[in-house]
N, C-alpha and C positions, 0 to 999 in steps of 0.2 A: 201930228203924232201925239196919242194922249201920256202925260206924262202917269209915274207910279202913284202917285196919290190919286188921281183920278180914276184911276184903275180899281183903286185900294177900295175910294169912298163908293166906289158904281158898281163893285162887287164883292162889298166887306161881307156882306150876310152872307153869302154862299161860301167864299174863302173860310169864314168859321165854323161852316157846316161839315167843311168838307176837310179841315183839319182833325175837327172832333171826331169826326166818323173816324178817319183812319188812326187815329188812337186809341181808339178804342178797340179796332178790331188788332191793332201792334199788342195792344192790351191783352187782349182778347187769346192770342196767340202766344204770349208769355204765359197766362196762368196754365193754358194747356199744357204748354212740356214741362212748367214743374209740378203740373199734376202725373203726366205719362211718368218723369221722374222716380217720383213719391211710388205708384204704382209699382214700379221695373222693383225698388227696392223691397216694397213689402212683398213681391212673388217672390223672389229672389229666397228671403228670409221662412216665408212658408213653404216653399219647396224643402228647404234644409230641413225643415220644422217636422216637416210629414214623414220623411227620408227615416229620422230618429226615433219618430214614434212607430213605424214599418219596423224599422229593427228589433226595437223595444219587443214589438208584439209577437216576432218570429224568433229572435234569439233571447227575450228574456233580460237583456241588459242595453241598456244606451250604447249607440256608438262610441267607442274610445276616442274619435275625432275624425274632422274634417274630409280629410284623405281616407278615412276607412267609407265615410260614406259616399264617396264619388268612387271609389273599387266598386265595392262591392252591391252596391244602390244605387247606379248611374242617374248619380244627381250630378247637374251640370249648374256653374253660375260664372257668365263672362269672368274671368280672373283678371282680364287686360282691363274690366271697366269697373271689378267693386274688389274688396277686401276681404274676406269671411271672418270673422272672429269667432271660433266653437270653443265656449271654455264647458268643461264638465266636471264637476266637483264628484261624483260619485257613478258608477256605474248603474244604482237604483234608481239615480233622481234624473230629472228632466235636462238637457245643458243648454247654456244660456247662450244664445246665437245672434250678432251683431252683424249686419252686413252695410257696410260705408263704401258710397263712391271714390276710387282713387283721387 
């Protein structure tokens, strides 16, 4: 019976090929869902984006908030998985829209 170090020294090169590799692809697969992430939240944030400028263009003043534009402009954004922050300082100007994961 070969002991572990024999093992170790008869198959180092491959054991570190074949660590590396799967690191990389562990790797590999972490940048991906905090890219998907990143993605989900910037649609999320351009959806609302569009929603206000839609409004802008057909009523002539910004959304009053949030709730007005999921009424009336079925804009949807998971509520169980982000936050929406719509602040609007004037009904002329643009309102500044935040969306953060719970």
């Amino acid at each position: 019976m070969k002991n572990v170090f024999n093992i170790i020294k008869e198959y180092g090169l491959a054991l570190c090929f074949f660590f590396a590799v799967t690191g990389f692809v562990f790797f590999g697969l972490y940048q991906a869902k905090a890219a998907q992430h990143e993605e989900a939240l910037r649609i999320a944030r351009e959806s609302i984006m569009r929603g206000a400028i839609r409004c802008y263009a057909l009523e002539g003043v910004y959304p009053p908030s949030y709730d007005y534009l999921r009424e009336n402009y079925g804009i949807q954004v998971d509520e169980e998985k982000y936050t929406v922050f719509y602040d609007i300082f004037a009904s002329n100007m643009m309102p500044d829209v935040t969306v953060i994961e719970k």
